[in-house]
C-alpha positions as CSV (number, residue, x, y, z in Angstrom):
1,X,91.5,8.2,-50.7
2,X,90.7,10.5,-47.9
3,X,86.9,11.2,-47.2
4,X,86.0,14.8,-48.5
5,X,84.9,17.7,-45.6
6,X,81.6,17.6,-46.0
7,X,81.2,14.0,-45.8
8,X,83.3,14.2,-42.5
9,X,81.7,16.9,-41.2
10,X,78.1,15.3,-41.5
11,X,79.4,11.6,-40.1
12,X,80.5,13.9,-36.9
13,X,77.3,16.3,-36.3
14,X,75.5,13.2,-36.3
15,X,77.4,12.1,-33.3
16,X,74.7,14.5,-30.6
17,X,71.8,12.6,-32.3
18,X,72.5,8.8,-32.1
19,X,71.0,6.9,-29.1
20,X,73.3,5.8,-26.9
21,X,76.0,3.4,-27.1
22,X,76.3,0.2,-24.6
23,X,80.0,-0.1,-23.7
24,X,80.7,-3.4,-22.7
25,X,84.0,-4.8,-20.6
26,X,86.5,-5.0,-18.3
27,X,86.7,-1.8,-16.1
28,X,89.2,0.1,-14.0
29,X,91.8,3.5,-13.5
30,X,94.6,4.8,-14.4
31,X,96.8,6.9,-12.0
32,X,99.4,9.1,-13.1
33,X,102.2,9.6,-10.6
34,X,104.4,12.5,-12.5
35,X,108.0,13.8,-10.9
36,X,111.3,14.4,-11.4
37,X,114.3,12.0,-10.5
38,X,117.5,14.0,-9.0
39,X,119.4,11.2,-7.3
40,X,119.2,7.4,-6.5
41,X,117.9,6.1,-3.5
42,X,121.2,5.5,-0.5
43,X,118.7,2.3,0.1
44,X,119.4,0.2,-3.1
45,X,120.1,1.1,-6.9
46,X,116.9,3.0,-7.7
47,X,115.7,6.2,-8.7
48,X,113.9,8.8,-6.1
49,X,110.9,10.5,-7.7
50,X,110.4,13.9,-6.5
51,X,106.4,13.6,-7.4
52,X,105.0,17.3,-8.2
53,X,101.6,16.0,-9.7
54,X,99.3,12.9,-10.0
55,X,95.9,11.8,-11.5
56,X,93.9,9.3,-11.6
57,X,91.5,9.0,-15.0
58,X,89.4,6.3,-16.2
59,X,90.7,3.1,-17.9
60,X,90.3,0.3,-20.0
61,X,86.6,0.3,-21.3
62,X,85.7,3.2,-19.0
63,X,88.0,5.1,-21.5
64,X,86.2,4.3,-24.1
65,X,82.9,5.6,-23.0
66,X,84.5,8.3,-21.8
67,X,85.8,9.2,-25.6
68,X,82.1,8.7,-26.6
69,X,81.7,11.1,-24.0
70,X,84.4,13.7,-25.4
71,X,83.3,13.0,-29.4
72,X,79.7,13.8,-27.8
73,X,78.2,10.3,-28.3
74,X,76.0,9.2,-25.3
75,X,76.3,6.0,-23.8
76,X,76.2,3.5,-21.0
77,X,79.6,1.6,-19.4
78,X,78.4,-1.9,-18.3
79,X,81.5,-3.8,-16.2
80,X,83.0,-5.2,-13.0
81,X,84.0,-3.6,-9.6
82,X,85.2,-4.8,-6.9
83,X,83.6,-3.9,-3.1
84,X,86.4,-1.6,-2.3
85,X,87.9,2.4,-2.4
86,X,88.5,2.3,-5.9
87,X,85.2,0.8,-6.9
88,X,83.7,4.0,-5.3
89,X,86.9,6.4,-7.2
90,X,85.5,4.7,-11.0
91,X,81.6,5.7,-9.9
92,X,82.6,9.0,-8.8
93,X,85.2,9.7,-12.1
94,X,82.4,8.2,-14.2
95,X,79.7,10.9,-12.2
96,X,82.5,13.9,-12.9
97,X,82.4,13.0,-16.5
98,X,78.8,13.1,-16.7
99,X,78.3,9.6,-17.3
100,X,76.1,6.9,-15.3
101,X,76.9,4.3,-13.0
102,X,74.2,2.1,-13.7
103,X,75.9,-0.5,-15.3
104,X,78.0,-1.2,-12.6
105,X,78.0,-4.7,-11.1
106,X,80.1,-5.3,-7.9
107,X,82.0,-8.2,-7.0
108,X,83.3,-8.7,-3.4
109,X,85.5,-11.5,-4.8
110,X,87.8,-9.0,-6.8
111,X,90.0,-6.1,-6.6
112,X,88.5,-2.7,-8.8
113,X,91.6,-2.6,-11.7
114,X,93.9,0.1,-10.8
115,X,97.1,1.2,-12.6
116,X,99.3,3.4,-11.3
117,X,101.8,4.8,-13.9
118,X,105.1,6.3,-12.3
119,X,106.7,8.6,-14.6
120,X,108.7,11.7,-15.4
121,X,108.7,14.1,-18.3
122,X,111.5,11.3,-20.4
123,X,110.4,8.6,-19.5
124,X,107.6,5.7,-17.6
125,X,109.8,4.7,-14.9
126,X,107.5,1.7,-13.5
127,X,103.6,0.6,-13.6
128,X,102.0,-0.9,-10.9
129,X,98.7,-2.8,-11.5
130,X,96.0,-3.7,-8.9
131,X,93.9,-6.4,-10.4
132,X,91.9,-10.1,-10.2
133,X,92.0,-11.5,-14.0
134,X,90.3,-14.8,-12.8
135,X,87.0,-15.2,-14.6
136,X,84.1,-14.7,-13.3
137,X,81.8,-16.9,-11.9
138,X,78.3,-17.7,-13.4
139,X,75.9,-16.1,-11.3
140,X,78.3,-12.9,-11.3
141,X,78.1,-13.1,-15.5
142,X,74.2,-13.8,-15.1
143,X,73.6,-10.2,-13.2
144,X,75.9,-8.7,-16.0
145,X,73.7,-10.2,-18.5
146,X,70.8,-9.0,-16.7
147,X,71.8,-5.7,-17.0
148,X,72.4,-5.8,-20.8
149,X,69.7,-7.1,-21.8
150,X,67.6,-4.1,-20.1
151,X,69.8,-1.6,-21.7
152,X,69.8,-3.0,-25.1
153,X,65.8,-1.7,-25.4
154,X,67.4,1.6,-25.2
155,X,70.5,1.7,-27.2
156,X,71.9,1.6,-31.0
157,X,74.6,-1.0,-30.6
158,X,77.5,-2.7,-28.6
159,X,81.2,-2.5,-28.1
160,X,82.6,-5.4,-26.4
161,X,85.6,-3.7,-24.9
162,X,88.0,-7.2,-23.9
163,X,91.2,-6.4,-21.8
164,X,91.6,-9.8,-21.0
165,X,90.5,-9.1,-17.4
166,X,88.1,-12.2,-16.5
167,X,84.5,-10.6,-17.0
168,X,84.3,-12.3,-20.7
169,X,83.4,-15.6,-20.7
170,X,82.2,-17.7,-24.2
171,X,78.6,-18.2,-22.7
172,X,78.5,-14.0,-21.9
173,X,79.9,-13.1,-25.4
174,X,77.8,-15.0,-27.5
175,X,74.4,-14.2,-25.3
176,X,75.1,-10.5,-26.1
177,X,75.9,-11.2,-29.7
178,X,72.7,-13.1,-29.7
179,X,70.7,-10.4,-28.4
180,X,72.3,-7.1,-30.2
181,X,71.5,-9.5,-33.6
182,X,67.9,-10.5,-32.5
183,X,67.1,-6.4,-32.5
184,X,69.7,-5.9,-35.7
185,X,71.9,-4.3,-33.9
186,X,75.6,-3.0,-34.6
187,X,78.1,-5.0,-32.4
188,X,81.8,-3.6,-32.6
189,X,84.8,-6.0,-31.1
190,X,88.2,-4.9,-29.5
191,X,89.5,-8.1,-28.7
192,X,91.5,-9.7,-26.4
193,X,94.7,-11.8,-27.5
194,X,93.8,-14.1,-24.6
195,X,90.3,-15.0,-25.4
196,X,89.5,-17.6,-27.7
197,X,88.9,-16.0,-31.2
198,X,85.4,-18.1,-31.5
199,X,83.9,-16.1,-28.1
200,X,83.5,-13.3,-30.8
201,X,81.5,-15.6,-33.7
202,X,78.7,-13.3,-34.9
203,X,79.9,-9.8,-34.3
204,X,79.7,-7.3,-37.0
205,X,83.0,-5.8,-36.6
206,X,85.9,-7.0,-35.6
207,X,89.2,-4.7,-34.6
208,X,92.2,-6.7,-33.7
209,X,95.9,-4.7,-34.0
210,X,98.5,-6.7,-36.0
211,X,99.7,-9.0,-33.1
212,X,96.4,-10.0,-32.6
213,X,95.2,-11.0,-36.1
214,X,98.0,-13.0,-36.5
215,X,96.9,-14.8,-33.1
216,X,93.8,-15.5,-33.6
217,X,94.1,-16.8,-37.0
218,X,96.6,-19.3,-35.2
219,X,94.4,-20.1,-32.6
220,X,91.9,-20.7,-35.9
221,X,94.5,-23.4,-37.0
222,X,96.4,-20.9,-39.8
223,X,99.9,-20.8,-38.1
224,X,102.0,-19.5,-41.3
225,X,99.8,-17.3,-42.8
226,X,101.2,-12.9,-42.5
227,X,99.2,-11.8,-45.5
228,X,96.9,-9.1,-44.7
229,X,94.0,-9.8,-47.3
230,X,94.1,-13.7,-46.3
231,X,94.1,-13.1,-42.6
232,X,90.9,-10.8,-43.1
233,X,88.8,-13.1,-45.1
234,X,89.8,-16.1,-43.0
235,X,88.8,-14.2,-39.8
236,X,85.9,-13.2,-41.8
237,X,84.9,-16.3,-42.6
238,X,85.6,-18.3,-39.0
239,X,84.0,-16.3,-37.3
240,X,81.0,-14.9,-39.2
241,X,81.6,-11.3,-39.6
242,X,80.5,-8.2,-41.5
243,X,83.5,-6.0,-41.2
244,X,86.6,-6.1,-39.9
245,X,89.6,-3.4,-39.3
246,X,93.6,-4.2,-38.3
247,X,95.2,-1.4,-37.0
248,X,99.3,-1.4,-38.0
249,X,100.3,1.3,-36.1
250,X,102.4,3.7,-38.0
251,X,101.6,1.7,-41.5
252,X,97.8,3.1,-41.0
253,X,94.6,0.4,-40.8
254,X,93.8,-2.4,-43.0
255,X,89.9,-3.5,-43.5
256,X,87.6,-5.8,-45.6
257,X,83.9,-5.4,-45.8
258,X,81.3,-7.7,-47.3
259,X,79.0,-5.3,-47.2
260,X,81.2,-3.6,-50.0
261,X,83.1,-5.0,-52.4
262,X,84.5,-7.7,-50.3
263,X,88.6,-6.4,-50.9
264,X,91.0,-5.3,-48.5
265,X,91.6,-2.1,-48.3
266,X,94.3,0.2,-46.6
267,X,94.6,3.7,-45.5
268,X,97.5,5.4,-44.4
269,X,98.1,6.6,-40.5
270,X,97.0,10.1,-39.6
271,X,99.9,10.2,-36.7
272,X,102.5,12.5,-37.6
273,X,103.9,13.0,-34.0
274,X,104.0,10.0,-31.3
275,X,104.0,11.1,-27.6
276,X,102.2,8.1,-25.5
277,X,99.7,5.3,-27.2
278,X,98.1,4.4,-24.4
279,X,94.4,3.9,-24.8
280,X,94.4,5.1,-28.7
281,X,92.8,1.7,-29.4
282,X,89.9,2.9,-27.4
283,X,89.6,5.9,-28.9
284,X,90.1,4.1,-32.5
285,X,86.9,2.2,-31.9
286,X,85.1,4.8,-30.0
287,X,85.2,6.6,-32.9
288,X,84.7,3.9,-35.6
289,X,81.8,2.4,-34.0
290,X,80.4,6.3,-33.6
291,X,81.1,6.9,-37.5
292,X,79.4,3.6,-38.4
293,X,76.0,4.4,-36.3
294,X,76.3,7.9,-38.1
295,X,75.8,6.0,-41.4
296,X,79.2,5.9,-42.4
297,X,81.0,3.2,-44.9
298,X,83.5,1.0,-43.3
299,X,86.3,2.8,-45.0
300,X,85.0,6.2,-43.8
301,X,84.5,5.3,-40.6
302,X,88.0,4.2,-40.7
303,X,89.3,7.6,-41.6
304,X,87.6,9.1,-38.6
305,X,89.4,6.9,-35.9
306,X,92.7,7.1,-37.5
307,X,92.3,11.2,-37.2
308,X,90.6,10.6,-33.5
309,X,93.6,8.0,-32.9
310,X,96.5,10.4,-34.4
311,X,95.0,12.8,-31.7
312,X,95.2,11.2,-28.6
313,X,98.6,9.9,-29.4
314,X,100.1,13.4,-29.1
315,X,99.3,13.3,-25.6
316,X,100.6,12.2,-22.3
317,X,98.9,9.1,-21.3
318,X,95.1,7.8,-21.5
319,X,94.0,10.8,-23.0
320,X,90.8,12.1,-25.0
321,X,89.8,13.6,-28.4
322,X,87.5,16.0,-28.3
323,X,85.1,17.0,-31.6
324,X,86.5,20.1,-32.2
325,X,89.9,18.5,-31.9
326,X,89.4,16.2,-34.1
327,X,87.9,18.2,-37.0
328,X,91.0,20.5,-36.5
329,X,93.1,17.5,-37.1
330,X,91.3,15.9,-39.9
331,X,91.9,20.1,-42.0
332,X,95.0,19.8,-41.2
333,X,95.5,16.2,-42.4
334,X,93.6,17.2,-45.5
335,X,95.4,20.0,-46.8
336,X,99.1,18.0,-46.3
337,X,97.6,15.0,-47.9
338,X,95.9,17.5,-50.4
């Protein structure tokens, strides 16, 4: 059952109000390189692109800040650069959105994560990534720590934002758990398939998509279970957690909470026209995490990034969802649900 309008419309005004969020993970940009192809190259059996616009915008947990940023929540982006031009391009994007750079930690070891997207108005023709995924090393993970641990005085909760990139290590993951549970704090997950499922024992929330659930619950030792409602408890139960969410895609969001009843439930997607899904899982639990802190149920809160997830979707690449955009789409999802 969808949440009614005025219970949606108070979960979002809260959104100016709540102290700020620490976003937590592995950082970099997207570039768009957009054009047209007209002919293939006389050099070998390749498209030319005639490029006629490009953009660079902020990726992977930098996009999810910069959603709290577009829903209007505040908050702090805590992450790896590299000592090179495009560790200076993610401060001066983050300063352009209005959003600090003080929880950036540079690492002369590794390269700032680019990703350069070549495309034309059909079709992503190729992607180019600039990137080190090797972990890092421990006095690197200490001065993350560091800075953590002096934002936490400061802010309502954590997402753990894990591409996969090499800042998460088990010791890191379980020290901020530690401390966001010390001052009963919310800590939100968007996990990596490629970290160990037990890095994330203690969070509160947990949002793996499909793929991953089914991963981690192998990882966990449970290599034929598919069903839902089992795969939640069990990851509920391995790995200590309050809440947890799997996203399906175009079958909607699944979620158990044992705050509540303790029964899976599902809602429906809000999509209803598919453009690009890149970075909607940031968005998703940009807005979740948001919703919860604004005193939302689990299943509410769920509503809320399903609409903020069904609006990003519609657009070209990483893209945003503003609050006015996504109380237009959350009407209009009422009245053809209604």
């Amino acid at each position: 059952m969808i949440l009614t309008q005025d219970k949606f419309e108070k979960i979002i005004s809260s959104f100016t109000s709540l102290k700020p969020i620490l976003v937590v993970g592995d950082l970099g940009v997207d570039k768009y390189t957009y054009g047209d192809v007209k002919r293939i190259s006389p050099e070998a059996p390749v498209p030319v692109l005639e490029v006629s616009k490009e953009w660079n915008k902020l990726g992977l947990a930098a996009n999810v800040s910069d959603n709290l940023k577009s829903l209007e929540v505040a908050s702090t982006i805590c992450g790896i650069v590299g000592e090179d031009s495009r560790a200076s391009l993610v401060e001066h994007l983050l300063e352009e959105r209005g959003l600090n750079t003080w929880g950036l930690v540079r690492d002369k070891s590794r390269m700032t994560t680019y990703k350069e997207r070549v495309t034309t108005s059909t079709q992503q023709i190729c992607r180019v990534d600039y990137e080190t995924k090797d972990q890092i090393d421990e006095e690197t993970s200490k001065r993350v720590m560091s800075r953590i641990q002096d934002f936490s005085k400061t802010h309502s909760g954590v997402i753990i934002e894990d591409y996969g990139k090499g800042l998460f290590t088990e010791s890191l993951c379980q020290n901020i758990i530690s401390l966001q549970k010390e001052k009963n704090l919310l800590i939100a997950v968007d996990p990596s398939r490629s970290t160990p499922p037990s890095w994330y024992k203690g969070a509160s929330l947990l949002k793996p998509n499909k793929l991953e659930s089914h991963i981690m619950i192998e990882a966990l030792g449970y290599f034929k279970e598919r069903n839902l409602e089992t795969i939640a408890k069990i990851l509920v139960d391995k790995l200590e957690l309050e809440k947890v969410i799997i996203t399906l895609g175009p079958d909607g969001m699944a979620m158990l909470d044992t705050k509540g009843d303790g029964r899976l439930k599902l809602i429906p997607t809000a999509a209803n026209e598919v453009f690009d899904v890149s970075g909607a899982g940031d968005t998703a639990i940009a807005a979740i995490t948001a919703s919860l802190l604004a005193g939302a149920t689990l299943e509410e809160a769920a509503w809320v990034g399903n609409c903020a997830a069904g609006v990003v979707v519609r657009k070209r690449g990483t893209a945003l969802c503003s609050k006015q955009e996504l109380n237009d789409y959350f009407m209009n999802l009422r009245k053809v649900l209604n």
